[in-house]
One Martini backbone bead per residue (centre of mass of N, CA, C, O) as a GRO file, in nm:
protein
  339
    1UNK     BB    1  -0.783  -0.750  -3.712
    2UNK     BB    2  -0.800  -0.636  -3.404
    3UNK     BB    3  -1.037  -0.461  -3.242
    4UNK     BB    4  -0.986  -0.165  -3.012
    5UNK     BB    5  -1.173  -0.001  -2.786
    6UNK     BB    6  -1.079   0.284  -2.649
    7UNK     BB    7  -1.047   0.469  -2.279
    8UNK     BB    8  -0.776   0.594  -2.332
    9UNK     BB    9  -0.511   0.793  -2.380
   10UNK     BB   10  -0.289   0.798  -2.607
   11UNK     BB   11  -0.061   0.901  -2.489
   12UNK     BB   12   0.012   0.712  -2.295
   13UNK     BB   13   0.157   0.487  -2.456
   14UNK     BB   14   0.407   0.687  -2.496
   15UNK     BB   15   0.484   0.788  -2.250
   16UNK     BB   16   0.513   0.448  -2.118
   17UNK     BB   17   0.646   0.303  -2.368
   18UNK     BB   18   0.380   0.122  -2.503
   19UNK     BB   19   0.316  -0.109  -2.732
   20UNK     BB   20   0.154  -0.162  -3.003
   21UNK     BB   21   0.039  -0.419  -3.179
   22UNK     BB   22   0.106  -0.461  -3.517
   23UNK     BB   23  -0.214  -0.393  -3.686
   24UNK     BB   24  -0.402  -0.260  -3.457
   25UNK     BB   25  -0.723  -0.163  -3.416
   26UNK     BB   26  -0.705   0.173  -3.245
   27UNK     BB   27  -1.023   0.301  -3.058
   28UNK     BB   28  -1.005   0.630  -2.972
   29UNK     BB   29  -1.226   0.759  -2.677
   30UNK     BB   30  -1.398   1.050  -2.504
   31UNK     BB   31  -1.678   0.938  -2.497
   32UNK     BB   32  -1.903   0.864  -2.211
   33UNK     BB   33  -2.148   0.778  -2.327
   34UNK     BB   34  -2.355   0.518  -2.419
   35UNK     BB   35  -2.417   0.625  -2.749
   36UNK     BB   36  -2.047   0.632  -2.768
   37UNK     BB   37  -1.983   0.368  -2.672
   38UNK     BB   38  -2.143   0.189  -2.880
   39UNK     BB   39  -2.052   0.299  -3.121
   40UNK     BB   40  -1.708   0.251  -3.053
   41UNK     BB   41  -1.810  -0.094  -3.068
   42UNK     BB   42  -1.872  -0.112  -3.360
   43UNK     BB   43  -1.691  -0.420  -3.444
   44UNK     BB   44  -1.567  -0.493  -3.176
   45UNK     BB   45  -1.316  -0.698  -2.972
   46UNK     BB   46  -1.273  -0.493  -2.771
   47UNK     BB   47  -1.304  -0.344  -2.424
   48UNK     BB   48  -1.086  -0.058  -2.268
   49UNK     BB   49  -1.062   0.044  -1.962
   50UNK     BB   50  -1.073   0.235  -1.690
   51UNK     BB   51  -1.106   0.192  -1.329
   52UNK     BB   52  -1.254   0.538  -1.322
   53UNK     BB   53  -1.342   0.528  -1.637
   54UNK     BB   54  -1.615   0.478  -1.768
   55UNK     BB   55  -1.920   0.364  -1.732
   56UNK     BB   56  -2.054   0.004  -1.756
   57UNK     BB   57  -2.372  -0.054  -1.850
   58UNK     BB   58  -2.620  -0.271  -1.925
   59UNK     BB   59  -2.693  -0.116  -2.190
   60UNK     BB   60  -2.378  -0.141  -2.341
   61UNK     BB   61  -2.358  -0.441  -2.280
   62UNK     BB   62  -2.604  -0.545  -2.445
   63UNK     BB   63  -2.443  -0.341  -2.743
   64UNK     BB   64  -2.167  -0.536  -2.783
   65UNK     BB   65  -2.136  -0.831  -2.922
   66UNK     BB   66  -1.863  -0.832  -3.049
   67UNK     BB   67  -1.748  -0.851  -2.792
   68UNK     BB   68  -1.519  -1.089  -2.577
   69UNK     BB   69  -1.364  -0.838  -2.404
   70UNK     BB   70  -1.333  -0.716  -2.106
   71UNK     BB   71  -1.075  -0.423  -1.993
   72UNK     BB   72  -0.939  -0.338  -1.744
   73UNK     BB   73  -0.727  -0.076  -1.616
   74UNK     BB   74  -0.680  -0.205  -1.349
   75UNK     BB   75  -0.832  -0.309  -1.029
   76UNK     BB   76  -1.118  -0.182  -1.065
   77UNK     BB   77  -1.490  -0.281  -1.123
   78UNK     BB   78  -1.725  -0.046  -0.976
   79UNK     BB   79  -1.804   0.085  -1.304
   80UNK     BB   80  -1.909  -0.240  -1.371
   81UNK     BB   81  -2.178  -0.444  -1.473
   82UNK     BB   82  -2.128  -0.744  -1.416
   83UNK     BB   83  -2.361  -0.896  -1.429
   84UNK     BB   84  -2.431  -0.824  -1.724
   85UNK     BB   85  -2.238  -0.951  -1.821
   86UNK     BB   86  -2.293  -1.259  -1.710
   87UNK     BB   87  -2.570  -1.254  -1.865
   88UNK     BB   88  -2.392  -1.261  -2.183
   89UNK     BB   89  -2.062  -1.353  -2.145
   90UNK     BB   90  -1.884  -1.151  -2.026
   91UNK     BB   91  -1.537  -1.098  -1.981
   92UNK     BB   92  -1.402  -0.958  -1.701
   93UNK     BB   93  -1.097  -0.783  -1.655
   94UNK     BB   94  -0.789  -0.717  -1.509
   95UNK     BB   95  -0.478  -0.580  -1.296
   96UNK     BB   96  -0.386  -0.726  -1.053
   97UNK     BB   97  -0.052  -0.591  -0.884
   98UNK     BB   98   0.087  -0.356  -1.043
   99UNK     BB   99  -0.006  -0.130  -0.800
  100UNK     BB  100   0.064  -0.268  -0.466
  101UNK     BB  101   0.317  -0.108  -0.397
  102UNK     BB  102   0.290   0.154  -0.470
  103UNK     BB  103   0.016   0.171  -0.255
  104UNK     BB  104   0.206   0.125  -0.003
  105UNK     BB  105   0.413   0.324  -0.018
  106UNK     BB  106   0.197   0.554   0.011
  107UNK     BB  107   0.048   0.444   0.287
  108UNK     BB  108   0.362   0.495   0.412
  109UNK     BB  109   0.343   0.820   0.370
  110UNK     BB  110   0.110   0.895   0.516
  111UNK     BB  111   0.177   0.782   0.829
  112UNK     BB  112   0.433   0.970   0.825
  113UNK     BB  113   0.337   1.225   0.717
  114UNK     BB  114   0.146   1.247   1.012
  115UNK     BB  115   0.324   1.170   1.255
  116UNK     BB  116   0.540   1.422   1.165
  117UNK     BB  117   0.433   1.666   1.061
  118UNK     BB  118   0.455   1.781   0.742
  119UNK     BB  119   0.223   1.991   0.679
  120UNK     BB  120   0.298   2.177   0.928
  121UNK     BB  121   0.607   2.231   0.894
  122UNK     BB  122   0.604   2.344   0.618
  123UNK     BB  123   0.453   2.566   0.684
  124UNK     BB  124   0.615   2.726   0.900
  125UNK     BB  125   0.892   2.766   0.782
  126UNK     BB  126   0.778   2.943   0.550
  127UNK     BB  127   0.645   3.169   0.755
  128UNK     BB  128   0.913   3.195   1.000
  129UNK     BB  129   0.856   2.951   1.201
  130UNK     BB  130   1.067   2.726   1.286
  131UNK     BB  131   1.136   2.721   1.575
  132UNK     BB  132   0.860   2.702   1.703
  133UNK     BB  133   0.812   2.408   1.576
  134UNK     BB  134   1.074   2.292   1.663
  135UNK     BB  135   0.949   2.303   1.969
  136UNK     BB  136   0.685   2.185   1.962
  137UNK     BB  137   0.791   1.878   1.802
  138UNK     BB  138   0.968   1.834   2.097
  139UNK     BB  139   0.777   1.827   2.318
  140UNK     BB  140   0.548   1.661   2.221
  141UNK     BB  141   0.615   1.487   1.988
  142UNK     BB  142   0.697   1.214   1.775
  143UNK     BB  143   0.646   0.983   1.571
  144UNK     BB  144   0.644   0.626   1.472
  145UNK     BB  145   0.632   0.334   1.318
  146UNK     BB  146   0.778   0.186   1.514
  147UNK     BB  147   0.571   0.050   1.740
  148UNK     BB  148   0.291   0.045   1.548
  149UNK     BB  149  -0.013  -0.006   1.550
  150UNK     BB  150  -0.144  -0.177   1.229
  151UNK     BB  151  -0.448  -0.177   1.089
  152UNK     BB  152  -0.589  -0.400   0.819
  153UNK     BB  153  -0.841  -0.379   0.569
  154UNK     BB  154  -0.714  -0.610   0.430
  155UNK     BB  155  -0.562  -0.897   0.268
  156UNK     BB  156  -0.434  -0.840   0.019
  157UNK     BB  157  -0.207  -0.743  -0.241
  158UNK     BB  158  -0.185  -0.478  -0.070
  159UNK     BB  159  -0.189  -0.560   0.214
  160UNK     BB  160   0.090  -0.728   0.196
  161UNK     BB  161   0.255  -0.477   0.117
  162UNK     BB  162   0.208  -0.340   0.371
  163UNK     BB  163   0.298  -0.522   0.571
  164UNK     BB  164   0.603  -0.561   0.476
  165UNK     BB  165   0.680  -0.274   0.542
  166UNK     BB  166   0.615  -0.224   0.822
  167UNK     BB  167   0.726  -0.451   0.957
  168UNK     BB  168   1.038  -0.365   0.878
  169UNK     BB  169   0.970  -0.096   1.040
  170UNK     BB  170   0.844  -0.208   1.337
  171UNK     BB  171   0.549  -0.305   1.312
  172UNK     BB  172   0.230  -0.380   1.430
  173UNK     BB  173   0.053  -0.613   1.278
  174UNK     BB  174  -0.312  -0.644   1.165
  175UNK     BB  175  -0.604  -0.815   1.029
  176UNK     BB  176  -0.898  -0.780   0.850
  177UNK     BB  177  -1.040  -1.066   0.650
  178UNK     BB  178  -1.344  -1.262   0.554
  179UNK     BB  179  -1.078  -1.380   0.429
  180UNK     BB  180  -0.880  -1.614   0.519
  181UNK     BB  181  -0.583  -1.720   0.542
  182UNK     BB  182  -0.325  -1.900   0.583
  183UNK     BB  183  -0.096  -1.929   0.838
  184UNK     BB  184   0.172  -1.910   0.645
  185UNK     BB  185   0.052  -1.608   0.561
  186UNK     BB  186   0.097  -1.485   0.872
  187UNK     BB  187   0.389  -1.559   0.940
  188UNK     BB  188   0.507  -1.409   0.714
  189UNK     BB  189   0.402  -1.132   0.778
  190UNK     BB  190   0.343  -1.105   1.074
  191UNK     BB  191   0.021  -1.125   1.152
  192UNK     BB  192  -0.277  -1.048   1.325
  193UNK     BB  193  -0.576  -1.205   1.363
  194UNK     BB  194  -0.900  -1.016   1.378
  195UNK     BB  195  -1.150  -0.871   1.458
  196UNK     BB  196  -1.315  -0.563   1.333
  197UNK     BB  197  -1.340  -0.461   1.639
  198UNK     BB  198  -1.057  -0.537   1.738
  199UNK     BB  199  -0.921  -0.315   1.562
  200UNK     BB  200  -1.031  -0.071   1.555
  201UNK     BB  201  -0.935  -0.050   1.911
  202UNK     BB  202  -0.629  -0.161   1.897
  203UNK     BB  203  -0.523   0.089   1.700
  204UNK     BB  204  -0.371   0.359   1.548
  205UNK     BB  205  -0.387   0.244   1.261
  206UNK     BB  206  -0.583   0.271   0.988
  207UNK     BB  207  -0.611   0.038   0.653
  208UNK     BB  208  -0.766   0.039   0.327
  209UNK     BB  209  -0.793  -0.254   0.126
  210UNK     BB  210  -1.053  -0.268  -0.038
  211UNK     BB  211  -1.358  -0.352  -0.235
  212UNK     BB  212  -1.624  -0.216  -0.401
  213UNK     BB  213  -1.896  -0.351  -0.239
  214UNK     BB  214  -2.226  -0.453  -0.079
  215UNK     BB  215  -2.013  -0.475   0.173
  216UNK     BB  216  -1.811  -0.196   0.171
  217UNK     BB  217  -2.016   0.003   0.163
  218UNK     BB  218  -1.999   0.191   0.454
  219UNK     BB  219  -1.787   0.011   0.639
  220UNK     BB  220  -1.725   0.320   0.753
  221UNK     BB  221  -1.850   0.503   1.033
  222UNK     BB  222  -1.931   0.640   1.316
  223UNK     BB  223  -1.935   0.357   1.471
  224UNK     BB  224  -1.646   0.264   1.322
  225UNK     BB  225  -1.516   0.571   1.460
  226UNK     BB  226  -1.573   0.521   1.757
  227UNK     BB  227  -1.359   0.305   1.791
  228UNK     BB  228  -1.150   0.450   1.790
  229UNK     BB  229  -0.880   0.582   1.894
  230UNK     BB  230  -0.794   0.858   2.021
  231UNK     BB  231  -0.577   0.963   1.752
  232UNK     BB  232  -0.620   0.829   1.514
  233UNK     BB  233  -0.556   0.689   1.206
  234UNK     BB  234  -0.664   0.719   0.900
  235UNK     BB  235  -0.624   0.529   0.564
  236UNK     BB  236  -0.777   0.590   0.226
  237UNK     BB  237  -0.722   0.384  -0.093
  238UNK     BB  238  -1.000   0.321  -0.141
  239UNK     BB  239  -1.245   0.382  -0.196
  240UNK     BB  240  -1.467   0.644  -0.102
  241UNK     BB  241  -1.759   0.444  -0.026
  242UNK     BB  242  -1.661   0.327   0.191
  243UNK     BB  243  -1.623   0.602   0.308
  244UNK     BB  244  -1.784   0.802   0.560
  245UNK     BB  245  -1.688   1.163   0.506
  246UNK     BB  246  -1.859   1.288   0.695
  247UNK     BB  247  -1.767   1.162   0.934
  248UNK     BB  248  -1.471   1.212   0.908
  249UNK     BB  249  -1.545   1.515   0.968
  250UNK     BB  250  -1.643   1.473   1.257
  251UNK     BB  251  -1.376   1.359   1.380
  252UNK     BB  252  -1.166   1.557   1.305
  253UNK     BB  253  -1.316   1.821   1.460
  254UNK     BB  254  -1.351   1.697   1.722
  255UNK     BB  255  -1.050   1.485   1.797
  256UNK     BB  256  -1.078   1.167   1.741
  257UNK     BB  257  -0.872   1.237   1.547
  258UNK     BB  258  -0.567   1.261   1.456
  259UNK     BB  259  -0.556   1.191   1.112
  260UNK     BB  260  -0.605   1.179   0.766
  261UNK     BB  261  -0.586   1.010   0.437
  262UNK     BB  262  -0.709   1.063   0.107
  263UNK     BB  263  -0.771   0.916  -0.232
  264UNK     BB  264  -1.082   0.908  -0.255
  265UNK     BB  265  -1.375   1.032  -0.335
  266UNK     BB  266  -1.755   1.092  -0.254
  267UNK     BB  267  -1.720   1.236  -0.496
  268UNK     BB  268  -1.525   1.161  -0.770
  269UNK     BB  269  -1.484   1.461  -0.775
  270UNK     BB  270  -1.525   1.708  -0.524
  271UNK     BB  271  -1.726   1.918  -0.422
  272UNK     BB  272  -1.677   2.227  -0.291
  273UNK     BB  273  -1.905   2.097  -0.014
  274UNK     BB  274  -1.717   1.926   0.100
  275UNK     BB  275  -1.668   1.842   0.392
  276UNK     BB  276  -1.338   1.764   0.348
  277UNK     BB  277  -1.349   2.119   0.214
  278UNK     BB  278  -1.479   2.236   0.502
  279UNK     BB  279  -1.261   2.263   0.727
  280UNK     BB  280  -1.136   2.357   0.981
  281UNK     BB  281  -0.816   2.457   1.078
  282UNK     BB  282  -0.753   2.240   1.301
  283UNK     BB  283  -0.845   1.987   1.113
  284UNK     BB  284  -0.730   2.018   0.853
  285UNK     BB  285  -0.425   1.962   0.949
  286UNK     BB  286  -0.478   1.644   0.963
  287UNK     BB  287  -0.560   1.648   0.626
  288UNK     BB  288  -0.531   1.471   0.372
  289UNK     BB  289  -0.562   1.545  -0.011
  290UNK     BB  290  -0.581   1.304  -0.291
  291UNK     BB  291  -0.658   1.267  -0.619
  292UNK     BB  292  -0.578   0.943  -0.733
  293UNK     BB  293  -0.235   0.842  -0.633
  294UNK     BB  294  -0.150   0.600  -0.552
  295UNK     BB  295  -0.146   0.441  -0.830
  296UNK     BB  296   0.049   0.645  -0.953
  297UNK     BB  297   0.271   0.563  -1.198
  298UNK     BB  298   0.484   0.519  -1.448
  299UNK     BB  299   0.593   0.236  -1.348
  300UNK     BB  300   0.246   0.103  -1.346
  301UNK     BB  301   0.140   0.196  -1.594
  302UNK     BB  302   0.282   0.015  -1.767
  303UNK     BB  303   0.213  -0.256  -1.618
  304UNK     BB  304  -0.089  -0.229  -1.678
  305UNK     BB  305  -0.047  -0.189  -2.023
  306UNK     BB  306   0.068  -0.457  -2.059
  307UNK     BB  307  -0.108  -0.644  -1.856
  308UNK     BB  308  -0.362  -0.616  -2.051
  309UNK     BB  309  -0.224  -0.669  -2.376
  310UNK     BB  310  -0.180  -0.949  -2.311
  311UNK     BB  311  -0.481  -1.050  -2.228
  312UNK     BB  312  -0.572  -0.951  -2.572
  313UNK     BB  313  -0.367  -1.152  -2.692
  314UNK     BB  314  -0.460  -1.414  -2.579
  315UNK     BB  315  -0.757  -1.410  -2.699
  316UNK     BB  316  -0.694  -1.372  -2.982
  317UNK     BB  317  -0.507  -1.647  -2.936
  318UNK     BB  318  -0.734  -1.866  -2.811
  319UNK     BB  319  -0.752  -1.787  -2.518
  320UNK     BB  320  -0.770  -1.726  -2.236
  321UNK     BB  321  -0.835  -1.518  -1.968
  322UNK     BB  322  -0.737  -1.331  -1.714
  323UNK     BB  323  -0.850  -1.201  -1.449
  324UNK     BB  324  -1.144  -1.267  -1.347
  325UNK     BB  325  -1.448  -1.086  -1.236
  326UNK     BB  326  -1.729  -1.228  -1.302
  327UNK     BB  327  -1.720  -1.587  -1.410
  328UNK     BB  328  -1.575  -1.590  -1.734
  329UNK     BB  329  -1.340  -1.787  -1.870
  330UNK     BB  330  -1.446  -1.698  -2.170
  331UNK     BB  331  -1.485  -1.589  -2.421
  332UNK     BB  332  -1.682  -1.446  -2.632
  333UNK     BB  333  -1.927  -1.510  -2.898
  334UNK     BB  334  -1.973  -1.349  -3.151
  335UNK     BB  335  -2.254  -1.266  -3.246
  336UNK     BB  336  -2.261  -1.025  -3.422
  337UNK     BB  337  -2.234  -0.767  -3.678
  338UNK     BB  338  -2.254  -0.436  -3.648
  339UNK     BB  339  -2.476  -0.191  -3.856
   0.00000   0.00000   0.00000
């Protein structure tokens, strides 16, 4: 009977309707210590984490030798020392792709929601200035995706969704990723490769999809918010640190950016002291702030606890493991039962 140390909440799986597999003896903790994570895989043959927490550390890799598959729930593995991972041959797996679409309606939901200045009409109207709101929305003017130059940086599988999204709604889109596919995949999407520099400066919105690693850590910061066009708007649904917080508060502030949204921030969740957090009424009024619910949804939630929950019976059943994300693609074979 596979044993799997589980740090997802046990909730999860009757809320989204997903059955553990019968006989499999999952171990739910919510101890995040280093001593607390090594005790609870203490004899287990798997560890699933999620993409988000506890952190993955080399001292509790190095003291699982029991586990033959990390399984992270999600697609993020920056919380994991993957490094350490393959220098004991432990296969870390992720669910890529189960919340790519998720991700893209949320990122095209915030460029209208941007565009058409939902949360200040809102705000306005409950204030009892409709009128006044309507008419001042009328002479400025709102835009529209249609016609929207939209720069998208990563074309992975959420980026390639966003595209498809984008473009079916009328906009030109570009995109810069250092891994460029083949021209048939930018045919079928419609999109335009360029430079960083070009991207930047080209476009009305920028829109971020890259994994965090030492290349992409603030990979956004002052000198590459000051490319951008004056009035544009930055969406950031990739990890916090991927971009520098504390500069796209001094953009919005300046009035150099039209208006941003950020789905995780830099420490996530952010102290009551975060630039982004203490923004004047000007700036505020442009800044959406989003919990990191970007690919949070119900049936997202389920489409990545299948697709773990796949992976794990397959290790179980001797094959190898998909989506690994550290060069390690066989389980790793037992080294002894922890006393």
């Amino acid at each position: 009977m596979p044993k799997v140390a589980c740090f997802l909440p046990p909730g999860l799986f009757e809320r989204n309707k997903v059955e553990i597999p019968p006989g499999w003896n999952f171990v739910f903790s919510q101890d995040h210590g280093e001593k607390e994570i090594i005790e609870a895989c203490k004899d287990a043959d798997f560890l699933m984490v999620t993409a988000a927490n506890p952190p993955i550390t080399a001292q509790i890799i190095q003291n699982i030798p029991s586990v033959c598959l990390l399984q992270v729930f999600g697609t993020g593995f920056d919380k994991i020392d993957i490094t350490a991972a393959k220098e004991v041959k432990l296969p870390v797996a992720n669910t890529p792709g189960q919340n790519a679409t998720t991700v893209a309606e949320f990122t095209i939901g915030m460029i209208i929601a941007l565009q058409r200045k939902i949360m200040i009409g809102n705000r306005e109207v409950k204030a009892g200035r409709h009128r006044e709101i309507e008419q001042e929305f009328i002479k400025t003017g709102l835009k529209e995706i249609r016609g929207t130059n939209i720069g998208l940086v990563g074309l992975g599988t959420i980026g390639r969704q966003v595209a498809r999204l984008a473009t079916f709604m009328g906009a030109r889109v570009s995109y810069y990723d250092p891994y460029r596919p083949d021209k048939q995949i930018e045919e079928e999407l419609k999109v335009r490769y360029c430079s960083f520099t070009e991207l930047l400066q080209s476009n009305e919105v920028i829109s971020l999809h890259v994994p965090l690693n030492e290349d992409t850590r603030w990979l956004i910061s002052r000198n590459e918010l000051a490319l951008m066009q004056p009035g544009a708007l930055l969406i950031n649904t990739a990890r916090g640190e991927v971009l520098d917080q504390a500069a796209l508060a001094e953009a919005l502030e300046s009035g150099h950016l039209g208006g941003a949204a950020v789905d995780n921030f830099s420490p996530d969740p952010p102290p009551p002291d975060h630039p982004l957090l203490n923004l004047s009424a000007a700036a505020n009024e442009k800044f959406i702030a989003s919990p990191h619910i970007a690919g949070v949804t119900a049936a997202s939630f389920s489409r990545m606890l299948e697709e773990a929950l796949a992976n794990i019976q397959r290790v179980a059943a001797g094959e190898n493991p998909k989506y690994v994300v550290n060069g390690i693609t066989s389980p790793r074979k037992r080294i002894n039962r922890q006393s």
